[in-house]
N, CA, C and O atoms as a GROMACS GRO file, in nm:
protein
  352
    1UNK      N    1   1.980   0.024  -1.285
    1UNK     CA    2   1.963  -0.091  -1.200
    1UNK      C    3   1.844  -0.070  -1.107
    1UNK      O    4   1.824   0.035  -1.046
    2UNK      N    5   1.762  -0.189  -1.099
    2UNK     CA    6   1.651  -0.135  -1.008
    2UNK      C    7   1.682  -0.276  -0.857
    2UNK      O    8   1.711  -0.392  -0.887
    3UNK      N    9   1.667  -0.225  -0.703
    3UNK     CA   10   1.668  -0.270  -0.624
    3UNK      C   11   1.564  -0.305  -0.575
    3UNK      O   12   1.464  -0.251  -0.622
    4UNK      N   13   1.547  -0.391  -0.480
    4UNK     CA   14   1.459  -0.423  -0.368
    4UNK      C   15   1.524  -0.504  -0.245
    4UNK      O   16   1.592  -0.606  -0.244
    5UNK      N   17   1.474  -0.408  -0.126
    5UNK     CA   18   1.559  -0.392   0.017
    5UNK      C   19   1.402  -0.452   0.088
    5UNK      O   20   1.284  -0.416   0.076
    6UNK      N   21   1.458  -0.536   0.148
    6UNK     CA   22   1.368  -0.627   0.244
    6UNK      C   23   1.437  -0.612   0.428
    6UNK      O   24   1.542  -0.665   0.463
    7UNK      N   25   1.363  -0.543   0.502
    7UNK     CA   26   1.399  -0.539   0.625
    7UNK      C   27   1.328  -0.626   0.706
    7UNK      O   28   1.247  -0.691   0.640
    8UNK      N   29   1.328  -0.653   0.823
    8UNK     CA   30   1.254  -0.749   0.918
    8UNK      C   31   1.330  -0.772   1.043
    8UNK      O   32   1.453  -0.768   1.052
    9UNK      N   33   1.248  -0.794   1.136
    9UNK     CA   34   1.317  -0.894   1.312
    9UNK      C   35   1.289  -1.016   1.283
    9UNK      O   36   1.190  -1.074   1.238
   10UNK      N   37   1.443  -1.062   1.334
   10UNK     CA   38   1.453  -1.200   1.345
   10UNK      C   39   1.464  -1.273   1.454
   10UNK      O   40   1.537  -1.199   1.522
   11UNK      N   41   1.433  -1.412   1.551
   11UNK     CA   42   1.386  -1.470   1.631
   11UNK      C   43   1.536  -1.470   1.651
   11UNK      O   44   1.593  -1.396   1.731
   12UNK      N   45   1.600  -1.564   1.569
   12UNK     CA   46   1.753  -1.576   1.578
   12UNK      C   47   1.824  -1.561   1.488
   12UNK      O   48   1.799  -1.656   1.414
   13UNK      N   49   1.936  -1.473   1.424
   13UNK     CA   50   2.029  -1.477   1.286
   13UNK      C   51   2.024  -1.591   1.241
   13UNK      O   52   1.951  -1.652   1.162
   14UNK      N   53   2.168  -1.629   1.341
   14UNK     CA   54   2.177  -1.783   1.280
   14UNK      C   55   2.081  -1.866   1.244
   14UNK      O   56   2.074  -1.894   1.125
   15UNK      N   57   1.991  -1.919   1.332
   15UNK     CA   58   1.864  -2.003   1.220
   15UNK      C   59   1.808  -1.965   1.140
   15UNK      O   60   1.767  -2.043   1.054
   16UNK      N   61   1.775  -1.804   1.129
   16UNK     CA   62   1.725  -1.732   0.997
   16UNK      C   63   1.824  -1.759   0.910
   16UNK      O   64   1.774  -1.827   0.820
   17UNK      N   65   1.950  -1.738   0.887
   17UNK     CA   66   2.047  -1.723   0.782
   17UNK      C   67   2.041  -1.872   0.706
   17UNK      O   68   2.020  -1.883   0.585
   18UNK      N   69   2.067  -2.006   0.816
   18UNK     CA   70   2.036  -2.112   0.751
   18UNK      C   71   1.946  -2.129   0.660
   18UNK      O   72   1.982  -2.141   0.543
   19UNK      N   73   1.822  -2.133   0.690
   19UNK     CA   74   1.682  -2.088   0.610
   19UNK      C   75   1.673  -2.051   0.472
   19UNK      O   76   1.645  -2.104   0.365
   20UNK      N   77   1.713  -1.928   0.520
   20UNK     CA   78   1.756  -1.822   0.417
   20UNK      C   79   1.860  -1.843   0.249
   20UNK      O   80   1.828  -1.811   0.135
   21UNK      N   81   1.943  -1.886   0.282
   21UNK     CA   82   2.044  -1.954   0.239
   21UNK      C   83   2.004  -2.081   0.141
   21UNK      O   84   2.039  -2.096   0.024
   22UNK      N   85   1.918  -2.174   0.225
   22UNK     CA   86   1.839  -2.287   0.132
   22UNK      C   87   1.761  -2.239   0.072
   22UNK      O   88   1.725  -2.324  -0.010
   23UNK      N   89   1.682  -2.113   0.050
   23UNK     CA   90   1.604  -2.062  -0.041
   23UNK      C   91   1.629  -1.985  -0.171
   23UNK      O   92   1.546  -1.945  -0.253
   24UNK      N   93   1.800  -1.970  -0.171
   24UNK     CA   94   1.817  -1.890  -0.299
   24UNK      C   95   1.798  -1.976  -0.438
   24UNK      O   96   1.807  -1.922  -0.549
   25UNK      N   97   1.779  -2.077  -0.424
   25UNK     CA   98   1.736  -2.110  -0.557
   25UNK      C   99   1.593  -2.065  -0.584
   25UNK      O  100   1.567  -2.046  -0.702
   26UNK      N  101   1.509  -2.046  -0.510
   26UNK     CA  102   1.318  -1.950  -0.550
   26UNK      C  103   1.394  -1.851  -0.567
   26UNK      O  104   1.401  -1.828  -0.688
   27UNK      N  105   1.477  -1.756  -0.486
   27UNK     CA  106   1.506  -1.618  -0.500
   27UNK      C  107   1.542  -1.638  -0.673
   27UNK      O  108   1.447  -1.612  -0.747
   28UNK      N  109   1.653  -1.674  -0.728
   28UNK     CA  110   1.654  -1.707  -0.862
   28UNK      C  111   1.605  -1.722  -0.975
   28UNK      O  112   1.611  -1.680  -1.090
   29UNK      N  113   1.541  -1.811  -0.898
   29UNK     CA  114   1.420  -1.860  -1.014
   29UNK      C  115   1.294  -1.685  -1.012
   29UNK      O  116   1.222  -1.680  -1.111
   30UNK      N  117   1.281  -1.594  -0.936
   30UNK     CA  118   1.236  -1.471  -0.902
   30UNK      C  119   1.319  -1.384  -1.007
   30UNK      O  120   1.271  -1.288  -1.066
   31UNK      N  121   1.436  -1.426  -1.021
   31UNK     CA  122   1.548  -1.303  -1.085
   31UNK      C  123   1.553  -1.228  -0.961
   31UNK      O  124   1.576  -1.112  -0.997
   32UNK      N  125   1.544  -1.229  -0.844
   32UNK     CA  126   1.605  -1.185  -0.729
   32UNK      C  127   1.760  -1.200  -0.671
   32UNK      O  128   1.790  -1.308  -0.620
   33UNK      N  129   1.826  -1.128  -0.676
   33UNK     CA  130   1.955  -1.201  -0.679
   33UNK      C  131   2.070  -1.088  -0.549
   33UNK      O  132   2.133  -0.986  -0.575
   34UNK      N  133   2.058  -1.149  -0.442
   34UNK     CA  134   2.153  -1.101  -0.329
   34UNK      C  135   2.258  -1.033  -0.339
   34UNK      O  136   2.347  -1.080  -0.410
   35UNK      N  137   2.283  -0.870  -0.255
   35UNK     CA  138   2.401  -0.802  -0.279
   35UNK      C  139   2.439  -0.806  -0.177
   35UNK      O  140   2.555  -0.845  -0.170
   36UNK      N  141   2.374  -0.772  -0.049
   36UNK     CA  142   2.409  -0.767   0.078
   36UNK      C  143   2.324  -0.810   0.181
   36UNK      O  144   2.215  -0.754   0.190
   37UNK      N  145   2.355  -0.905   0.265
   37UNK     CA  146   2.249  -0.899   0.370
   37UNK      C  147   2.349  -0.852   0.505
   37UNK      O  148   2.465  -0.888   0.524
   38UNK      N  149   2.258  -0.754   0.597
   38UNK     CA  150   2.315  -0.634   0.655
   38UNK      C  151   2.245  -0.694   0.781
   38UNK      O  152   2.144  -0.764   0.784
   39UNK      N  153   2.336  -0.643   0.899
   39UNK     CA  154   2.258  -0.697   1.032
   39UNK      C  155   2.244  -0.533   1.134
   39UNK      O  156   2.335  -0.451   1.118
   40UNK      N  157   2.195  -0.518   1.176
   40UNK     CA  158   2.195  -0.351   1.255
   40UNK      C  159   2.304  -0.436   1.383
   40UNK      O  160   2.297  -0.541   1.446
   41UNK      N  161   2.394  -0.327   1.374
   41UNK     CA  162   2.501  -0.305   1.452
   41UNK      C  163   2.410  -0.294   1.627
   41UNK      O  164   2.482  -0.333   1.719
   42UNK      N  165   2.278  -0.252   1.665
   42UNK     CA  166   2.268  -0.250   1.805
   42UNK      C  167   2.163  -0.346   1.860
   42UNK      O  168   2.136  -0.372   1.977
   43UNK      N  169   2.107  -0.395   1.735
   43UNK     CA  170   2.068  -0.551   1.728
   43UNK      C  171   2.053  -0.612   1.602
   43UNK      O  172   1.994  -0.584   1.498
   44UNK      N  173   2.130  -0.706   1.645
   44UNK     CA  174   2.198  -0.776   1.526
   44UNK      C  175   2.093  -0.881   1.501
   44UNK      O  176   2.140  -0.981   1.447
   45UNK      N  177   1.953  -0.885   1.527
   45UNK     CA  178   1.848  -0.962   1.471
   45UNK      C  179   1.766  -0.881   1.441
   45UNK      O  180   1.648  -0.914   1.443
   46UNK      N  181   1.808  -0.741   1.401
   46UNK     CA  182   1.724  -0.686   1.302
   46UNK      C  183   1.863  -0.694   1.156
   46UNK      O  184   1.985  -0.676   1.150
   47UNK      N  185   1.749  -0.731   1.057
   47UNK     CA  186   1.822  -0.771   0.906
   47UNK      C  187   1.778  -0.682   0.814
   47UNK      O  188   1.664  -0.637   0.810
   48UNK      N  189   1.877  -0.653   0.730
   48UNK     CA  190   1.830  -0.581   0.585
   48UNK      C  191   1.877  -0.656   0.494
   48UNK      O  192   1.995  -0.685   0.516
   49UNK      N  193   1.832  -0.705   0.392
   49UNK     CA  194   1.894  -0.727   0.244
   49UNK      C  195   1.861  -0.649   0.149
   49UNK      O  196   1.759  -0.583   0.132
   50UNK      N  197   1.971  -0.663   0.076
   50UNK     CA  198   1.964  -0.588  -0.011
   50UNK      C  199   1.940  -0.662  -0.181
   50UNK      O  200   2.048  -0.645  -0.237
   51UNK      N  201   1.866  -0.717  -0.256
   51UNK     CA  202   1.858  -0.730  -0.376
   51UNK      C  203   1.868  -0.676  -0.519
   51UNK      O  204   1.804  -0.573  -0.541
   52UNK      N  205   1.957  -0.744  -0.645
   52UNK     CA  206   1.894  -0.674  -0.755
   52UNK      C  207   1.840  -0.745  -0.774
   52UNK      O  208   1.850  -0.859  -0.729
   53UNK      N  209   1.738  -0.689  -0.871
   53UNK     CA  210   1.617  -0.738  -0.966
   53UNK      C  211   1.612  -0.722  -1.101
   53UNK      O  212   1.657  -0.627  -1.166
   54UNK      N  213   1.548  -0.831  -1.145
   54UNK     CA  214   1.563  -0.789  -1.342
   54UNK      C  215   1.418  -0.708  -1.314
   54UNK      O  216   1.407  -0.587  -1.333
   55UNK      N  217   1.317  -0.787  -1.269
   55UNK     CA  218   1.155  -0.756  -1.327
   55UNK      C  219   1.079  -0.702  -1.187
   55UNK      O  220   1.075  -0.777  -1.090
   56UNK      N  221   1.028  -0.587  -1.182
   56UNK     CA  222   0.980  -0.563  -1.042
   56UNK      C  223   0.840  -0.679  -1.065
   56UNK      O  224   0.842  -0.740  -0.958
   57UNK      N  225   0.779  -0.710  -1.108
   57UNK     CA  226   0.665  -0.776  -1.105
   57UNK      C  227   0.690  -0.937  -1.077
   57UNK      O  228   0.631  -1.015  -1.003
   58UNK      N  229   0.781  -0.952  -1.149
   58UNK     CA  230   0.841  -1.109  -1.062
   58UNK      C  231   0.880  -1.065  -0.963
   58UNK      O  232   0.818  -1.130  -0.879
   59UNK      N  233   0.959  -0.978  -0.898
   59UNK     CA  234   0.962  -0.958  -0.768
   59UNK      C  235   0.876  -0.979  -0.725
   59UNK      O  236   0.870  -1.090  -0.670
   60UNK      N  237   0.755  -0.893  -0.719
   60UNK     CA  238   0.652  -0.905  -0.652
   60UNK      C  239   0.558  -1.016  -0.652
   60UNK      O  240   0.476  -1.021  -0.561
   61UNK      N  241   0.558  -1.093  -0.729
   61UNK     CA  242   0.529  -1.226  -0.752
   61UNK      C  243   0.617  -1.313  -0.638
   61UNK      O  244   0.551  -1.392  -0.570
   62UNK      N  245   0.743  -1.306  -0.614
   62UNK     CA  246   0.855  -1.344  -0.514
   62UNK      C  247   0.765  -1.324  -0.368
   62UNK      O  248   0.738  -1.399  -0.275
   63UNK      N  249   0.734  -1.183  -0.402
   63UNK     CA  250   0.744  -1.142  -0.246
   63UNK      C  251   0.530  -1.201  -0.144
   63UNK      O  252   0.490  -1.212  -0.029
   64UNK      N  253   0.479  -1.216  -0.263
   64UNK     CA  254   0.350  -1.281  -0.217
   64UNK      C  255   0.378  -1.402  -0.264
   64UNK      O  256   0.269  -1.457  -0.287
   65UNK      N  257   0.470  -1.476  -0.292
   65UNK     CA  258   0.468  -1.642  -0.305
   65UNK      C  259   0.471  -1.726  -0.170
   65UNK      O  260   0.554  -1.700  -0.084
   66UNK      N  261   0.368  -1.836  -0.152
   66UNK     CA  262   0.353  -1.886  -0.061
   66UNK      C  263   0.512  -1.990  -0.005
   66UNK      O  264   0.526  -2.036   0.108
   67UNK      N  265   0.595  -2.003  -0.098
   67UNK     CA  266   0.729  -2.028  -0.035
   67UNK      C  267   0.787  -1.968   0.047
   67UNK      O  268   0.816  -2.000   0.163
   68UNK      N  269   0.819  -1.826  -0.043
   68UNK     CA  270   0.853  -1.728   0.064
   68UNK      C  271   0.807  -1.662   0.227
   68UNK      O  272   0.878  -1.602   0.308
   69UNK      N  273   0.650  -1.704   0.236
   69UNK     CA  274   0.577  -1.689   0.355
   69UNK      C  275   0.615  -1.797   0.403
   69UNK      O  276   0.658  -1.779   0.517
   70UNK      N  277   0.622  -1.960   0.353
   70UNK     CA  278   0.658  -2.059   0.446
   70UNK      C  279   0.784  -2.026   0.495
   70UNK      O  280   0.797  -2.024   0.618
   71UNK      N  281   0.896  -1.996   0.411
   71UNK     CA  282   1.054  -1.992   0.450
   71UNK      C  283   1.035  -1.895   0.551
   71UNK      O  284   1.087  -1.933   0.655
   72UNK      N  285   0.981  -1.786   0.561
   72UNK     CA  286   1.002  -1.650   0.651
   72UNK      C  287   0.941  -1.739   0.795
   72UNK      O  288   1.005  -1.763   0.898
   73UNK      N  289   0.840  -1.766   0.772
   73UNK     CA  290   0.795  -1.844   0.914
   73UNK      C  291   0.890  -1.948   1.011
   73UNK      O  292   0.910  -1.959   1.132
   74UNK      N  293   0.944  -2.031   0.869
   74UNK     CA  294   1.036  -2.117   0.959
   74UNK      C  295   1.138  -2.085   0.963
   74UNK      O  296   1.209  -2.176   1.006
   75UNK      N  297   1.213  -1.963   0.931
   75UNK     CA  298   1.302  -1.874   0.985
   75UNK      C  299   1.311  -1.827   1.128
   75UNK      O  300   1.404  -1.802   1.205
   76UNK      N  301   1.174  -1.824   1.134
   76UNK     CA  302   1.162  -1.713   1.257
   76UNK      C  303   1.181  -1.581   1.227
   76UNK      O  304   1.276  -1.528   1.284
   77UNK      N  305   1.105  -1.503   1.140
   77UNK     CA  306   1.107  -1.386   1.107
   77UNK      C  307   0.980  -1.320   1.216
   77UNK      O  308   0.873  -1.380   1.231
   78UNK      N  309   1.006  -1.211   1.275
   78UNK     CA  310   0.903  -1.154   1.391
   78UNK      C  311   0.816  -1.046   1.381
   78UNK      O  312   0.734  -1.000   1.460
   79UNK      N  313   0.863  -0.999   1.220
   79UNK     CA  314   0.796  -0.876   1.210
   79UNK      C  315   0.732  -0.866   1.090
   79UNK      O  316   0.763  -0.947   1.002
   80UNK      N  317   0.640  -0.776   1.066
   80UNK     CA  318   0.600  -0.766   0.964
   80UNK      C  319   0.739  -0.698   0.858
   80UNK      O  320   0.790  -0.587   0.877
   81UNK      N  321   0.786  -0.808   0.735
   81UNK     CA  322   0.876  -0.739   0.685
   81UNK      C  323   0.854  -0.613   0.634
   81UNK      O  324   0.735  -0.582   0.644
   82UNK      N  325   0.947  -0.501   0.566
   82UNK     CA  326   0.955  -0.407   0.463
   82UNK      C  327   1.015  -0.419   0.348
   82UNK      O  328   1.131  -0.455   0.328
   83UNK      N  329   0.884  -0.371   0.230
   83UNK     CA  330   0.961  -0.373   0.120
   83UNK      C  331   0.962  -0.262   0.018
   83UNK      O  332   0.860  -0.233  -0.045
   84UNK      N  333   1.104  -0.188  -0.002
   84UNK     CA  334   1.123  -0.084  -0.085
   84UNK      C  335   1.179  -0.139  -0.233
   84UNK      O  336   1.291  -0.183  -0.256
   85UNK      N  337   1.093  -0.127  -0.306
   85UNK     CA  338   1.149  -0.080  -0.478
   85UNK      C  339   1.291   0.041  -0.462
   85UNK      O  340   1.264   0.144  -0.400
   86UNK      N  341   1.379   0.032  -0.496
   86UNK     CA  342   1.492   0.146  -0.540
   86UNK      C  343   1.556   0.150  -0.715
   86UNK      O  344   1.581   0.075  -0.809
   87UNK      N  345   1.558   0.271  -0.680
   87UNK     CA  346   1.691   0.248  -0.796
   87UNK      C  347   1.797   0.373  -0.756
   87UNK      O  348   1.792   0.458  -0.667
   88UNK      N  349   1.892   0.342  -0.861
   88UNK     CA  350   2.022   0.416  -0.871
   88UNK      C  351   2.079   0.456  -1.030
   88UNK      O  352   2.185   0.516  -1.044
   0.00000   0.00000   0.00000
């Protein structure tokens, strides 16, 4: 199985999560597909998700798509995100 973990600060959860949420159909259409999204226990507007992936290159196609930069913006995402390739 191969992963990809996306971290970032968020302006606010809740309006990020809304956001977020209306976008899993691109995530999909990516073969990106949600296992966990994780909030840090000492601030809870820092986020991790966690994804599998079929294709790292559609991922990465995902992750420079100009949707995904619009959605992150009108999220209110604050940071420059992180993104790790994994596997297990």
């Amino acid at each position: 199985m191969t992963f990809l973990m996306i971290r970032h600060k968020v302006e606010d959860y809740e309006k990020w999560k809304v956001v977020y949420d209306t976008h899993k159909g691109t995530r999909n259409e990516y073969g990106v597909k949600e296992k966990y999204v994780l909030r840090n226990i000492e601030d809870t507007n820092q986020v991790t998700i966690l994804f599998e992936i079929a294709d790292i290159s559609k991922s990465k196609e995902f992750l420079s798509s100009s949707s995904l930069q619009e959605a992150m913006k009108k999220a209110g995402v604050l940071s420059k995100p992180e993104f790790y390739f994994l596997t297990g």
